[in-house]
C-alpha positions, 0 to 999 in steps of 0.5 A: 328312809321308811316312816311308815310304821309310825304310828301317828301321820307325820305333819309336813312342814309348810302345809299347816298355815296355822301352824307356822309360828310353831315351826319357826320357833322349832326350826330357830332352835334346831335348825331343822324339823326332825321327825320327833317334831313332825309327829308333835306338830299333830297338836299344835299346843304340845309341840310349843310346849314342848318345844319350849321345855326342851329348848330350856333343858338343852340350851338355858340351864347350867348342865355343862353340855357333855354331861347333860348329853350323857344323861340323855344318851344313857335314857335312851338306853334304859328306855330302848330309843334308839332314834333319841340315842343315835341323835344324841351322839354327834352332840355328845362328841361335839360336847367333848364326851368320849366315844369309849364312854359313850359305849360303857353307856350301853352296858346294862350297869357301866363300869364306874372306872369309865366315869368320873365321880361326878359322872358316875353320880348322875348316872346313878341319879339317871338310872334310879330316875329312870328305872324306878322313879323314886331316887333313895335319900342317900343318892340325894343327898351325895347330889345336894352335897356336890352341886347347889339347888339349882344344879340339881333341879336342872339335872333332875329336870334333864332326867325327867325331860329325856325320859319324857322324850323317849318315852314319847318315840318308843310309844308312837315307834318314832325311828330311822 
């Protein structure tokens, strides 16, 4: 694997003293320092923040894994990460969400059939998040309707997170 079109030095784990603290909690979470982390590790600051944000949205809120998963998968599509989707699938599957659905994601506007109600839901609110940053009151209303405020303020959040995320790959082109 070739990293150098990266577009910021990745740190090697191990040879910043300063900055074990922040591996070991990094390593602790995820059992491994990925490449996305390497390049954080440049800023100690932001790879703990970030590392403590995206610990949050992943394991401590209500978002039922495969839904979350899809969510992330589908930010990864909107947002061309290809790095973000491909880790994403062994998690989706893991979560119990289904490889046909995983590929309805890739199509520009996936077909609803392929969804569950509550599915196509946060697809919507994902793609409306994504795409345009302000979700219509309709969308938000259906989304308060089906699921209590703290539900939705994860889910929001797990939008906002991921879309951070790929954000962050595609711009520094973080990729096998």
């Amino acid at each position: 694997m070739t990293t150098d079109h990266i577009r910021v030095p990745l740190v090697t784990p191990g040879t910043r003293p300063e900055l074990a603290d922040v591996e070991a909690r990094i390593l602790a979470e995820r059992g491994r320092i990925s490449l996305l982390y390497q390049a954080l590790l440049n800023s100690a600051p932001i790879a703990a923040g970030w590392e403590a944000m995206l610990t949050a949205v992943r394991n401590r809120t209500s978002v039922p894994a495969d839904l979350r998963e899809m969510v992330i998968l589908r930010v990864a599509v909107l947002n061309e990460a290809a790095f973000e989707f491909e880790a994403h699938v062994p998690h989706a599957l893991k979560a119990g969400f289904p490889q046909h659905k995983i590929d309805a994601l890739r199509s520009p506007v996936p077909d609803p059939a392929a969804f569950t109600e509550d599915e196509a839901l946060l697809l919507a609110l994902t793609d409306r998040m994504t795409l345009d940053v302000k979700v219509p009151g309709e969308l938000m209303a259906r989304l308060n309707a089906r699921h209590d405020p703290q539900a939705v303020v994860e889910l929001v959040a797990t939008v906002a997170a991921y879309n951070m995320v790929s954000r962050f790959l595609v711009a520094l082109d973080i990729s096998h």
